[in-house]
C-alpha positions, 0 to 999 in steps of 0.5 A, a space after each residue: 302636126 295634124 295629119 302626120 302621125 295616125 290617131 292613137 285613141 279609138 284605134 289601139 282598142 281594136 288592134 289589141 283585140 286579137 292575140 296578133 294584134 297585141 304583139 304588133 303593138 308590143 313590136 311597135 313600141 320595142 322596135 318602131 315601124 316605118 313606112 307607108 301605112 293606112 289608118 281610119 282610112 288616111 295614108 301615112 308615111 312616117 317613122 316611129 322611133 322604138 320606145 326601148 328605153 321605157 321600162 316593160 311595166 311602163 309601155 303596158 301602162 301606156 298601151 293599156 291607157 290607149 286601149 281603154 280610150 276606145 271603145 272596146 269593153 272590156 278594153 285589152 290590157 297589156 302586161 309587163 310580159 307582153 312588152 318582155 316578150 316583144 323586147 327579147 324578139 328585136 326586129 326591125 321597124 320594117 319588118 314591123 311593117 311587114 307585120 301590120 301588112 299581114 295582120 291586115 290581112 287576116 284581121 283589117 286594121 282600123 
């Protein structure tokens, strides 16, 4: 449905572009993120499910696809590693929240 999920491509290039905004990504994608969030401006109030049953390679594979749909150049990359990391440090989808509230802070997000 339009208008209920924040857009993906043009966004996850910018994330990704700092060290803390590539492990929030990781952290998405290994544990969710639920509640209010802001994206390209647009409020958003939904719950994504962690995506743990995908291999490490295969959520690099995606992010990397979504982060080369921007326009960053070079687009950031993200390794098998980068998703073993995020699967070791299971946290919650809230406190995945938490962290893009903090990461906002220091580096705004799209």
């Amino acid at each position: 449905m339009p208008g209920s999920v924040p857009p993906l491509v043009g966004r996850i290039d910018k994330i990704a572009s700092t060290p803390a905004g590539k492990q929030y990504l990781a952290n998405v994608l290994m544990n969710g993120v639920s509640g209010p969030i802001t994206a390209n401006g647009q409020p958003y109030n939904a719950e994504m499910p962690p995506f743990r049953y995908l291999k490490d390679d295969e959520v690099a594979q995606i992010l990397s696809w979504l982060s080369a749909r921007g326009t960053t150049q070079p687009a950031p990359e993200f390794s098998a590693q980068d998703i073993a990391a995020a699967r070791a440090n299971r946290i919650s989808s809230g406190r995945v929240a938490t962290e893009r509230e903090t990461l906002n802070k220091t580096t705004p997000l799209p």
